[in-house]
MDAnalysis code that builds the backbone (N, CA, C; Angstrom):
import MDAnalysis as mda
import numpy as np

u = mda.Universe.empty(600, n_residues=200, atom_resindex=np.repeat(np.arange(200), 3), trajectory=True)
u.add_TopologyAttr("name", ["N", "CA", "C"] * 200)
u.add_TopologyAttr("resid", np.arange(1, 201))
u.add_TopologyAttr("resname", ["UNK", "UNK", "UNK", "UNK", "UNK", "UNK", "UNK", "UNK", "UNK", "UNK", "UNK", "UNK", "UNK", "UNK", "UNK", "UNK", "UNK", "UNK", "UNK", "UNK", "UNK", "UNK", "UNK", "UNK", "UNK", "UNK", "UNK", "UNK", "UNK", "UNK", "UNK", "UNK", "UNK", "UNK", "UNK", "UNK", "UNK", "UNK", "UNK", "UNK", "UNK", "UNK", "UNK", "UNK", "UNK", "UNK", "UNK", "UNK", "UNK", "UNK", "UNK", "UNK", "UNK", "UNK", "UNK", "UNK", "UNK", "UNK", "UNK", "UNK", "UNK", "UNK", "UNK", "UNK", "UNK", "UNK", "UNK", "UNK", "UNK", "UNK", "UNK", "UNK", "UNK", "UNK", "UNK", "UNK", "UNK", "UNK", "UNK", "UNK", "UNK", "UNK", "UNK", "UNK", "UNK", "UNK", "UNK", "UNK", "UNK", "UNK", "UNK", "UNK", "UNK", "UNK", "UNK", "UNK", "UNK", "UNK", "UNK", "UNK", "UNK", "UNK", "UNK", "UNK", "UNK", "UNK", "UNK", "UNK", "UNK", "UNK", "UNK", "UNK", "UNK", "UNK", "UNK", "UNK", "UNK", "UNK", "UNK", "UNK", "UNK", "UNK", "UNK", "UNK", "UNK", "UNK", "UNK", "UNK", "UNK", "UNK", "UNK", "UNK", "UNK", "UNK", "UNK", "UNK", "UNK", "UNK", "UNK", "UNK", "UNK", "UNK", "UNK", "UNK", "UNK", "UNK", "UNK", "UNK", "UNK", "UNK", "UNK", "UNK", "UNK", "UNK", "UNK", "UNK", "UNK", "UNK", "UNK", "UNK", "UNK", "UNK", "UNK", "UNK", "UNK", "UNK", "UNK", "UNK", "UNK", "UNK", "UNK", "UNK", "UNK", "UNK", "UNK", "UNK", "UNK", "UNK", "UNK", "UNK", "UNK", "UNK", "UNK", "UNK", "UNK", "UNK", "UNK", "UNK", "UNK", "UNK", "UNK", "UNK", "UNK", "UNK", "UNK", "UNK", "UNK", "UNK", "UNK", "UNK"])
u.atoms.positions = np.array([
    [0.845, -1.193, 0.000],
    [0.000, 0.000, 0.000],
    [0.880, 1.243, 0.000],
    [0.464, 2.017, -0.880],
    [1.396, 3.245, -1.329],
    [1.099, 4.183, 0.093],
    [2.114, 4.850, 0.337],
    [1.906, 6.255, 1.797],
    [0.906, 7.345, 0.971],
    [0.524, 8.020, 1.853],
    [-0.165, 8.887, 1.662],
    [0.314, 10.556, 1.757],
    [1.425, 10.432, 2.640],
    [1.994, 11.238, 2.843],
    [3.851, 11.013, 2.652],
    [4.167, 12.271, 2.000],
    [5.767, 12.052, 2.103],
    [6.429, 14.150, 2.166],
    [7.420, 14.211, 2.736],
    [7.778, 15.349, 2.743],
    [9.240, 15.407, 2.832],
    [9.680, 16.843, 1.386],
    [10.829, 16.605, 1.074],
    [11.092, 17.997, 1.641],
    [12.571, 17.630, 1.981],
    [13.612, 19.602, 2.179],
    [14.859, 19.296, 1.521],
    [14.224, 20.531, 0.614],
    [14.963, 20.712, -0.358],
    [16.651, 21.764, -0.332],
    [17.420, 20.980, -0.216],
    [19.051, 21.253, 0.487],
    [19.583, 21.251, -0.267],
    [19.558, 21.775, -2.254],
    [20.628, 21.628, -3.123],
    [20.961, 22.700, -3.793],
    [20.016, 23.900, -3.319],
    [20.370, 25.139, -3.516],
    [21.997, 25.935, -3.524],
    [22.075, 26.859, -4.173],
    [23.789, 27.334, -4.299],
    [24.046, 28.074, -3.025],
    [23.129, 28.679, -2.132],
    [23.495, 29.551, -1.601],
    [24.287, 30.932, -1.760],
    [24.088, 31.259, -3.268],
    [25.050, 32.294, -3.054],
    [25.013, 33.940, -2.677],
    [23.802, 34.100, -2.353],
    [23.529, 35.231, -2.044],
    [24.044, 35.079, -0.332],
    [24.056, 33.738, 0.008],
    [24.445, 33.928, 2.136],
    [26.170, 33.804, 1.916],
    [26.350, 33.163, 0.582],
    [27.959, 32.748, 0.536],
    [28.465, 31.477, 1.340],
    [27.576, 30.721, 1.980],
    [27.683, 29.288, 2.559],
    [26.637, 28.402, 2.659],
    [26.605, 27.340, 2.854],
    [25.589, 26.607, 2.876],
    [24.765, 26.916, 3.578],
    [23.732, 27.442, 3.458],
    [22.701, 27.473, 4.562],
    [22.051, 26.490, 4.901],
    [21.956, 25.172, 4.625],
    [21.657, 23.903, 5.620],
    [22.341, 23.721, 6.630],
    [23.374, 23.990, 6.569],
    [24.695, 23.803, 7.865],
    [24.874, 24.567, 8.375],
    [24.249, 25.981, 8.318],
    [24.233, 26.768, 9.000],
    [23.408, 26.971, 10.372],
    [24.343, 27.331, 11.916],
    [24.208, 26.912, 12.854],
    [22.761, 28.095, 13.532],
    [21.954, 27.662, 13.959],
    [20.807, 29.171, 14.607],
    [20.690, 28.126, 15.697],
    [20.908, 29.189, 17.010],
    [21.119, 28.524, 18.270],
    [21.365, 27.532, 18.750],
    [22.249, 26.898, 17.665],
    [23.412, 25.540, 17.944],
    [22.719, 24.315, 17.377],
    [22.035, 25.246, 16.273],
    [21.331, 23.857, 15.795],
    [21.428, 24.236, 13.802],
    [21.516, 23.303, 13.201],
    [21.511, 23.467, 11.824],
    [20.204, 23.576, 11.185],
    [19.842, 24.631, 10.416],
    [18.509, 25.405, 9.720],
    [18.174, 24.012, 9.209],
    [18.784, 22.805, 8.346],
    [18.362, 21.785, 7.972],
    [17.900, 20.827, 9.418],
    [18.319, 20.936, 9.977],
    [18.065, 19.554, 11.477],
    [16.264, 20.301, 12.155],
    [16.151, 22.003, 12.028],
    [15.132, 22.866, 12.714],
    [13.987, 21.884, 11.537],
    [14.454, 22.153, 10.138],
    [13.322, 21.613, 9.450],
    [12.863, 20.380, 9.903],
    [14.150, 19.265, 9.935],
    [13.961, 18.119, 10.026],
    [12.772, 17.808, 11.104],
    [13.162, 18.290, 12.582],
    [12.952, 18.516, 13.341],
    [11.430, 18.593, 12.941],
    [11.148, 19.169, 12.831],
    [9.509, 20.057, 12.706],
    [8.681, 18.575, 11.693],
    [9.512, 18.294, 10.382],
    [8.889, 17.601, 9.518],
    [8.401, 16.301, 10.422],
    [9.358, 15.775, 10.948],
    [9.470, 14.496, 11.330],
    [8.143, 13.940, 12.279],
    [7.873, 15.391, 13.215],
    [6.828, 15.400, 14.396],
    [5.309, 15.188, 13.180],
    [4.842, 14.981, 11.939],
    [3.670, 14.631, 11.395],
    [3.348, 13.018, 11.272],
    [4.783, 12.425, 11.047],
    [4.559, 11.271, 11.343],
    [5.051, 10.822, 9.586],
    [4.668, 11.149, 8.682],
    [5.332, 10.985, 7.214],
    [6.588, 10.731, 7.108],
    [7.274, 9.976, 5.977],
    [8.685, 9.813, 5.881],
    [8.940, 11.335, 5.146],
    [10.309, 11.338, 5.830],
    [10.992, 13.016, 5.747],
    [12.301, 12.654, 4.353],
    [12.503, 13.020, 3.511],
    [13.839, 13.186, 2.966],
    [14.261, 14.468, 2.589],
    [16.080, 14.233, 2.630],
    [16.513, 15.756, 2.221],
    [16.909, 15.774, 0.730],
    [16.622, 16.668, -0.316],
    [16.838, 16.613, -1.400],
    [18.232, 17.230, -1.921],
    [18.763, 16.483, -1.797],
    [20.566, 17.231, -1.776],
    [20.939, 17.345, -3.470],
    [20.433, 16.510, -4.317],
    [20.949, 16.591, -5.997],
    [19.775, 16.197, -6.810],
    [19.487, 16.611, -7.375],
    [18.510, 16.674, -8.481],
    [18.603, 15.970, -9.299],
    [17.535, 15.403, -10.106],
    [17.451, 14.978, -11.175],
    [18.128, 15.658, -12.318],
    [17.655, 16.714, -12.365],
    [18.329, 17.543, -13.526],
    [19.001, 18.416, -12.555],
    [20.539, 18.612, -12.765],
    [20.988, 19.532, -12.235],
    [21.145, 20.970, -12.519],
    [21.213, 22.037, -12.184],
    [20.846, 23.304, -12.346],
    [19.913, 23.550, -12.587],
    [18.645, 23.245, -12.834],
    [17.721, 23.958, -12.925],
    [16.894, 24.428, -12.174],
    [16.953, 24.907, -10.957],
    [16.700, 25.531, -9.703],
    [15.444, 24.768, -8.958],
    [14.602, 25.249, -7.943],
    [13.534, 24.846, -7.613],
    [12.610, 23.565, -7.772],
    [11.978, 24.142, -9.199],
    [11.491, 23.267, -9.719],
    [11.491, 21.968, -10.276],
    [12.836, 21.607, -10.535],
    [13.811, 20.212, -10.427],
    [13.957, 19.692, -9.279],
    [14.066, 20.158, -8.249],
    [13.966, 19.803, -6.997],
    [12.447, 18.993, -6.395],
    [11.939, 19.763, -6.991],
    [10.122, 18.804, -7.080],
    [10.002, 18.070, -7.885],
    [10.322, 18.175, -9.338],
    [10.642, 16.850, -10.262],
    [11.399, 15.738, -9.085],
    [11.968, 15.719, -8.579],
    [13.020, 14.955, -8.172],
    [12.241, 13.986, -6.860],
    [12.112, 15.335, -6.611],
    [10.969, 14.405, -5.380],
    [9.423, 13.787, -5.492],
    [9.120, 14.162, -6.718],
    [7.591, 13.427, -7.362],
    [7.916, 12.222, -7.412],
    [9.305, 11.752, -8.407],
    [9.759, 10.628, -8.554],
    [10.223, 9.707, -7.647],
    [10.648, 10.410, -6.468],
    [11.237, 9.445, -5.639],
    [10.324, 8.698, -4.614],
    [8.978, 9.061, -4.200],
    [7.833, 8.041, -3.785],
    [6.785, 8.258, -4.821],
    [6.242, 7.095, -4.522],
    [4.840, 6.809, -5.168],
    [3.934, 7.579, -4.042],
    [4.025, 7.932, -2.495],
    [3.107, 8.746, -2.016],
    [1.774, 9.347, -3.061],
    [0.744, 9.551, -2.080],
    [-0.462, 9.966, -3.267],
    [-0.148, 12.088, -3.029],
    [0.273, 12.470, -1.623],
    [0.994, 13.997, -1.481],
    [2.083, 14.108, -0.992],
    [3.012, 15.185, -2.089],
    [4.244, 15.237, -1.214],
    [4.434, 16.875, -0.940],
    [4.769, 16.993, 0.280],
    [4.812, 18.174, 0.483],
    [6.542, 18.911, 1.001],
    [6.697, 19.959, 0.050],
    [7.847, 20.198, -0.552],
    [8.254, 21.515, 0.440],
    [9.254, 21.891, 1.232],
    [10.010, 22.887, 1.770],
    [11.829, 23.249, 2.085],
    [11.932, 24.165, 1.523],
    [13.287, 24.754, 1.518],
    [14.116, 24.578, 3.083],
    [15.183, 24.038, 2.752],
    [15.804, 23.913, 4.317],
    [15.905, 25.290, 4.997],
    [16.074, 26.619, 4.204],
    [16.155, 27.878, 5.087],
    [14.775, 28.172, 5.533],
    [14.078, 27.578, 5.977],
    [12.894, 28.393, 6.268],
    [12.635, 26.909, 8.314],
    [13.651, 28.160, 9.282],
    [13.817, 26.991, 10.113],
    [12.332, 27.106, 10.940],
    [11.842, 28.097, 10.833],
    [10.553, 28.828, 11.821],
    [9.008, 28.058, 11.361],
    [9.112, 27.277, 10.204],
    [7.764, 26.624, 9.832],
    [7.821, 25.632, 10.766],
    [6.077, 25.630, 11.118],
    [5.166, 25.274, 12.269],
    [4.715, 23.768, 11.213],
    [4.865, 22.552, 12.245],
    [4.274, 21.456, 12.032],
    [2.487, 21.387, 11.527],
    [2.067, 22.313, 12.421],
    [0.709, 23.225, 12.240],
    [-0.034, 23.259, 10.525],
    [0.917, 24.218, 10.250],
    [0.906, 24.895, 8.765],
    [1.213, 23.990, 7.870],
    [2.356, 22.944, 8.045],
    [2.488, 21.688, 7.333],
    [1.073, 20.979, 6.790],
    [0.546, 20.256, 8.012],
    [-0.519, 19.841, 8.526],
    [-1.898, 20.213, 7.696],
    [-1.873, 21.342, 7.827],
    [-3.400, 22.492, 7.175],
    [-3.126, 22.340, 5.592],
    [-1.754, 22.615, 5.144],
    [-1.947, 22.740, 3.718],
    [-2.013, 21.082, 3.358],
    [-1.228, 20.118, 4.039],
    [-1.561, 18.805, 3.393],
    [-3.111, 18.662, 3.695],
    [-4.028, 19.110, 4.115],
    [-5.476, 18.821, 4.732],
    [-6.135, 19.562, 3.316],
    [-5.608, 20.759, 2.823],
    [-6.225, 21.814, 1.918],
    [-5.764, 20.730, 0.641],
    [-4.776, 20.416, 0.252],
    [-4.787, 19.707, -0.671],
    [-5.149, 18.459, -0.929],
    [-5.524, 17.067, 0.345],
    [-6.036, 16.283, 0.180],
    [-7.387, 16.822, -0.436],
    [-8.267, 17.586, 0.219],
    [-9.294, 18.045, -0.148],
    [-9.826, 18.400, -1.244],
    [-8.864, 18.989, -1.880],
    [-8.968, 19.460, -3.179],
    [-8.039, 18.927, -4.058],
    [-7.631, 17.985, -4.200],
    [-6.414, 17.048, -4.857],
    [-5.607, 18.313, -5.399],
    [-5.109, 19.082, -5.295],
    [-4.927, 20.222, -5.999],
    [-3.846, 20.744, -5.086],
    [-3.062, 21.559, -5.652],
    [-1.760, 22.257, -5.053],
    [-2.275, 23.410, -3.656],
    [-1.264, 23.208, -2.385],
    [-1.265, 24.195, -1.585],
    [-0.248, 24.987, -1.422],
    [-0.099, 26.121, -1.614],
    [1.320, 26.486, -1.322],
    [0.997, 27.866, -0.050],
    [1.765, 28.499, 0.106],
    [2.173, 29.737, 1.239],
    [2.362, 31.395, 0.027],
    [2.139, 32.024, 0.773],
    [2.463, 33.322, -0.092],
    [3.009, 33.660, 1.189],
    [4.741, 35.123, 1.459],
    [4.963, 35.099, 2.088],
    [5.223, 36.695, 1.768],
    [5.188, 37.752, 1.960],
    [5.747, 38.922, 1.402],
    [5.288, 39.509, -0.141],
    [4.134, 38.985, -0.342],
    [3.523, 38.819, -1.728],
    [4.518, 37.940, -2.646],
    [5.178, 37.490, -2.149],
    [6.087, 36.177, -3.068],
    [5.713, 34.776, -1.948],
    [4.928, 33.724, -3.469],
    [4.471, 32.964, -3.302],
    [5.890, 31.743, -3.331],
    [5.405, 30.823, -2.817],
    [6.820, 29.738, -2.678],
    [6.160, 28.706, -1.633],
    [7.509, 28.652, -1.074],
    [7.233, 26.991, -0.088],
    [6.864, 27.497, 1.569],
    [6.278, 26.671, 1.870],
    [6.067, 25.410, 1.803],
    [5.069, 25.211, 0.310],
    [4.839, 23.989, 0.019],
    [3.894, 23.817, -0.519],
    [3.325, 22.332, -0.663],
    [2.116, 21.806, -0.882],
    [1.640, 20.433, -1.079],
    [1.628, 19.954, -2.274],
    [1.932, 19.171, -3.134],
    [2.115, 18.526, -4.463],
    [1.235, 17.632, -4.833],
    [0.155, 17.195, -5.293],
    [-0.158, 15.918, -5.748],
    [0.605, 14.914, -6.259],
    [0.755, 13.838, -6.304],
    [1.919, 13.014, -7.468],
    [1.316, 13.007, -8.518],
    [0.486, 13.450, -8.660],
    [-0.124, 13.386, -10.447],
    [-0.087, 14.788, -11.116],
    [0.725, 15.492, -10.652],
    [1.340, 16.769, -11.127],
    [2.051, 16.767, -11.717],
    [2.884, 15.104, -11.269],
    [4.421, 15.127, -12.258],
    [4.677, 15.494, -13.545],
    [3.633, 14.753, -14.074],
    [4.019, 15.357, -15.350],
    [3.813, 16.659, -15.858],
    [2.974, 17.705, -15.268],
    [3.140, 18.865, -15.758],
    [4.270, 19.602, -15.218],
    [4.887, 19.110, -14.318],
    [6.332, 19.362, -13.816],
    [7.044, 19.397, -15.008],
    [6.978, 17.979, -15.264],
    [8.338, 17.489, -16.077],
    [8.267, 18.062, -17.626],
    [6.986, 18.369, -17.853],
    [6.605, 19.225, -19.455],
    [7.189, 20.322, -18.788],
    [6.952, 21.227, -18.202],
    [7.609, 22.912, -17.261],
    [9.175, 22.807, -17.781],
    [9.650, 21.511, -17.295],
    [11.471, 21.690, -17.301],
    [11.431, 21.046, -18.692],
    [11.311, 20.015, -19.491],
    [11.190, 20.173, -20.596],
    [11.385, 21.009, -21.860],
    [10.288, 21.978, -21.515],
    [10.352, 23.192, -21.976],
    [11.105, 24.446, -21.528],
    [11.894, 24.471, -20.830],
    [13.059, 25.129, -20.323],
    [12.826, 26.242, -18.942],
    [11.242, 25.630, -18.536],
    [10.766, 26.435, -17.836],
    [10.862, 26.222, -16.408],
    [11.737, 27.072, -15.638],
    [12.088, 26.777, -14.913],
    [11.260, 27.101, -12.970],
    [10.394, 27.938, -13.473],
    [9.931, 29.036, -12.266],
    [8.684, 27.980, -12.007],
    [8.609, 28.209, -10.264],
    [7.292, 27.919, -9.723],
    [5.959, 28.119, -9.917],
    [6.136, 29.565, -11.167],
    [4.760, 30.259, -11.406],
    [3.585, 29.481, -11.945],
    [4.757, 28.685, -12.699],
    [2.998, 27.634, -13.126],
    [2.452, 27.125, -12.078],
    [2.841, 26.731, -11.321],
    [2.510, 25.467, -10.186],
    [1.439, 26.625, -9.751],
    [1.680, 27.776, -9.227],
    [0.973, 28.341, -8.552],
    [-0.802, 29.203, -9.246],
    [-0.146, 28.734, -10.430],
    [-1.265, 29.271, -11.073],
    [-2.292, 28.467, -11.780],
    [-1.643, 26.976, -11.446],
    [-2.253, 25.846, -11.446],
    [-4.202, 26.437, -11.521],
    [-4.896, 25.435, -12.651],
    [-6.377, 26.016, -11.913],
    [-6.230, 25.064, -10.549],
    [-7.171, 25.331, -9.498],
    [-7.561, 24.773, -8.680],
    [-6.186, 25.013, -7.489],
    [-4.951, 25.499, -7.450],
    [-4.439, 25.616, -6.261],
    [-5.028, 26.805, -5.997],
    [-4.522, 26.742, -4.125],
    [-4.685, 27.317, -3.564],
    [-3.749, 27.776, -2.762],
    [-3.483, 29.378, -2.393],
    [-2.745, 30.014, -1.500],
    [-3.036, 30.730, -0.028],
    [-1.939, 30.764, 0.606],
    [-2.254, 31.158, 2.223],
    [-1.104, 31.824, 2.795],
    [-1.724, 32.883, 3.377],
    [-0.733, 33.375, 3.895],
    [-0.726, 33.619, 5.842],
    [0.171, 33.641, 6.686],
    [0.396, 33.698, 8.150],
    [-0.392, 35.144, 8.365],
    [-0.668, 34.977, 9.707],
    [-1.251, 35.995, 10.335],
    [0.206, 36.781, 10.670],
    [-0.196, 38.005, 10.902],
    [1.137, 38.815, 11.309],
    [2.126, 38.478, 12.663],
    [1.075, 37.944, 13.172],
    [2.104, 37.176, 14.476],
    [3.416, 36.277, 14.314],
    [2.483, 35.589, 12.907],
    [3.472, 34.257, 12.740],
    [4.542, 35.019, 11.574],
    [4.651, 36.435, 11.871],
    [5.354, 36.810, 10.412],
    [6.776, 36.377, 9.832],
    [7.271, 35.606, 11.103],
    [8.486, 35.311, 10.423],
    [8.631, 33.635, 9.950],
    [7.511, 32.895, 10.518],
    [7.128, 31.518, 9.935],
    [7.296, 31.279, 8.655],
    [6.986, 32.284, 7.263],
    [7.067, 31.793, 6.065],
    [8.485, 32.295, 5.932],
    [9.162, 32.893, 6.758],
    [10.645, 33.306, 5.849],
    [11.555, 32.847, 5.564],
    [12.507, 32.627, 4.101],
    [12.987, 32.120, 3.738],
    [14.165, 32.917, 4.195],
    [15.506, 32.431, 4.593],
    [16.932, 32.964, 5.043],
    [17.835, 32.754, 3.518],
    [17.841, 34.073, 3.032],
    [18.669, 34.111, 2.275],
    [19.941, 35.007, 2.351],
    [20.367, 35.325, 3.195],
    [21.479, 36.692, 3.338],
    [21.760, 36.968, 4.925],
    [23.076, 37.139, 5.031],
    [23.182, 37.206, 6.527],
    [22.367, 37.843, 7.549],
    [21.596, 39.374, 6.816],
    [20.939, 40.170, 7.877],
    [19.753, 39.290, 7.958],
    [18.633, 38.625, 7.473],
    [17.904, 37.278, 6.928],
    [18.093, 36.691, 8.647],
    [19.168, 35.554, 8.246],
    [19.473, 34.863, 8.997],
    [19.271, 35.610, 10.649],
    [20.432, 36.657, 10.701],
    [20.083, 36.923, 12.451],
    [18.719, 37.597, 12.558],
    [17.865, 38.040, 12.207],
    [16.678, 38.259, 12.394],
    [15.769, 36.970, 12.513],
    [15.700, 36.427, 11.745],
    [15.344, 35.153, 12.272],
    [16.141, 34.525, 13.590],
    [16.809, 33.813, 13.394],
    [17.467, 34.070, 14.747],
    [17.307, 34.868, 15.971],
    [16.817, 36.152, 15.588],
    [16.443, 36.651, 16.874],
    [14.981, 36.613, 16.963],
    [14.426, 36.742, 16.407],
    [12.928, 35.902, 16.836],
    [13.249, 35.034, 17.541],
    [13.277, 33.605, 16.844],
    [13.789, 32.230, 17.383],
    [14.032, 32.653, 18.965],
    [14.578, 33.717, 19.044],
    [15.635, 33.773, 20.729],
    [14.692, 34.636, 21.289],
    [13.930, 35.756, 20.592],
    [13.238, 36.407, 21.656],
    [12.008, 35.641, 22.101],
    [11.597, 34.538, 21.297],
    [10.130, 33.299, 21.311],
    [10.194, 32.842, 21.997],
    [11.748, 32.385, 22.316],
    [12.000, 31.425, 23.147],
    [11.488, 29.702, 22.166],
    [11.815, 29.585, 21.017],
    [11.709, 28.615, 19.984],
    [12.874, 27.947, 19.945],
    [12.362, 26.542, 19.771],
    [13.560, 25.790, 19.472],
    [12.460, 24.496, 18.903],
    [13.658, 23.546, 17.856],
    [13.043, 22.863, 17.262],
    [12.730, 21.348, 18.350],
    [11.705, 21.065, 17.685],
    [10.309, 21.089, 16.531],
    [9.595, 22.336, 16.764],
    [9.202, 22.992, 15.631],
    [8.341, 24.110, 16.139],
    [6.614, 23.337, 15.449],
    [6.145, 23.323, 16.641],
    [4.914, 22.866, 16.281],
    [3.293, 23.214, 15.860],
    [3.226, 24.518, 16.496],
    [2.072, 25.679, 16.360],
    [2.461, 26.694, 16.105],
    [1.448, 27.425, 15.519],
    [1.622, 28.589, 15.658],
    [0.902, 29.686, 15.982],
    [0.749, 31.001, 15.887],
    [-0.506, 31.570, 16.788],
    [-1.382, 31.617, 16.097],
    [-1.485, 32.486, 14.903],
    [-2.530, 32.980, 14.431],
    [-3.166, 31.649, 13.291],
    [-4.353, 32.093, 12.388],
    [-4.409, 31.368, 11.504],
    [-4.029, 31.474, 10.218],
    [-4.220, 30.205, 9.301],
    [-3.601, 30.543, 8.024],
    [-4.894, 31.126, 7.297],
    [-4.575, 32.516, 6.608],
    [-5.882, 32.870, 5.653],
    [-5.220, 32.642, 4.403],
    [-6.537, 32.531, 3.463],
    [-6.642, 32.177, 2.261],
    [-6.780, 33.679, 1.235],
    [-5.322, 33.280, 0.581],
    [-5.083, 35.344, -0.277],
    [-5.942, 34.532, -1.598],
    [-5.936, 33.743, -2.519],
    [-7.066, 33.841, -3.782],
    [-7.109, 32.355, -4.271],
    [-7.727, 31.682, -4.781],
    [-7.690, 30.423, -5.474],
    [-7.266, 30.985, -6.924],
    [-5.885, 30.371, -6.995],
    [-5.414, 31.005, -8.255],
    [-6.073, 30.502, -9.524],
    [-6.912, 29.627, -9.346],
    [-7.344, 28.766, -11.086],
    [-8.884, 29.628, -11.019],
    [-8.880, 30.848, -10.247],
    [-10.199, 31.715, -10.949],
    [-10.235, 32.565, -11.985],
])
């Protein structure tokens, strides 16, 4: 019997805007990849880290090619190792929004839409037509008919953020320290609202 659930973090990024790996990078003595781990692991789904791609270089979206293929799961739900502050919670809700609607969930975070997000496995192939065709950006996915987007209440404002650049990093980090957070992070305060069903 195939899982139902599988969730990938995606660790093959260049980093070059932080200038080091940001999976190995340490936030209160713990590695931004182990905070994810951490968090993923508490749903109960098998967790993998996506370190090399199927197709190499082609950013993001190869990274989900990569992981469609690697379970038969019926959802896989896909997040960037810099983002150490996502709530088991929010995991949880968007795999619930997309069982529901067999259909894509993702996060909008700063009016830039991205990860986390929920995948169907029967997406693959419009994945794999996307890179195919040399297309490399998330935008289709998100404009998918029938997904759906969400964004954190202002409380949780630093939950969707992605750490790309040192000032990035210690701000997060200092959340983390003024919260008093440490991994698994499991809730969060506010709720997730719904910014538009993009296939209208």
């Amino acid at each position: 019997m195939k899982p139902l659930r599988v969730i990938h973090i995606l660790c093959g990024g260049g980093s070059q805007r932080m200038g080091v790996d940001k999976a190995s990078m340490s936030m209160l003595g713990i590695s931004m990849r182990d905070w994810c781990l951490s968090t993923a692991e508490t749903l109960g789904a098998p967790v993998t880290c996506v370190t090399r791609d199927l197709r190499e270089g082609q950013g993001p979206l190869a990274g989900i090619e990569t992981g469609l293929c690697s379970s038969p799961a019926e959802l896989h739900a896909f997040l960037s190792c810099d983002m150490p502050l996502l709530s088991a919670q929010t995991l949880r809700d968007l795999f619930r929004v997309s069982h529901a609607s067999n259909g894509i969930a993702c996060m909008e975070h700063q009016s830039r839409r991205g990860f986390p997000m929920i995948i169907p496995r029967g997406f693959l192939p419009f994945v794999q037509k996307e890179l195919n065709f040399g297309r490399r950006s998330l935008f289709a996915l998100f404009n998918h008919p029938g997904s759906r987007v969400f964004s954190c209440d202002r409380r949780d404002a630093m939950e969707g953020s992605n750490v790309n650049t040192p000032r990035e990093f210690q701000s997060v980090s200092q959340w983390a320290r003024d919260h008093d957070l440490s991994p698994p992070v499991r809730t969060r305060v506010g709720m997730l609202t719904a910014v538009e069903d993009s296939g209208s």
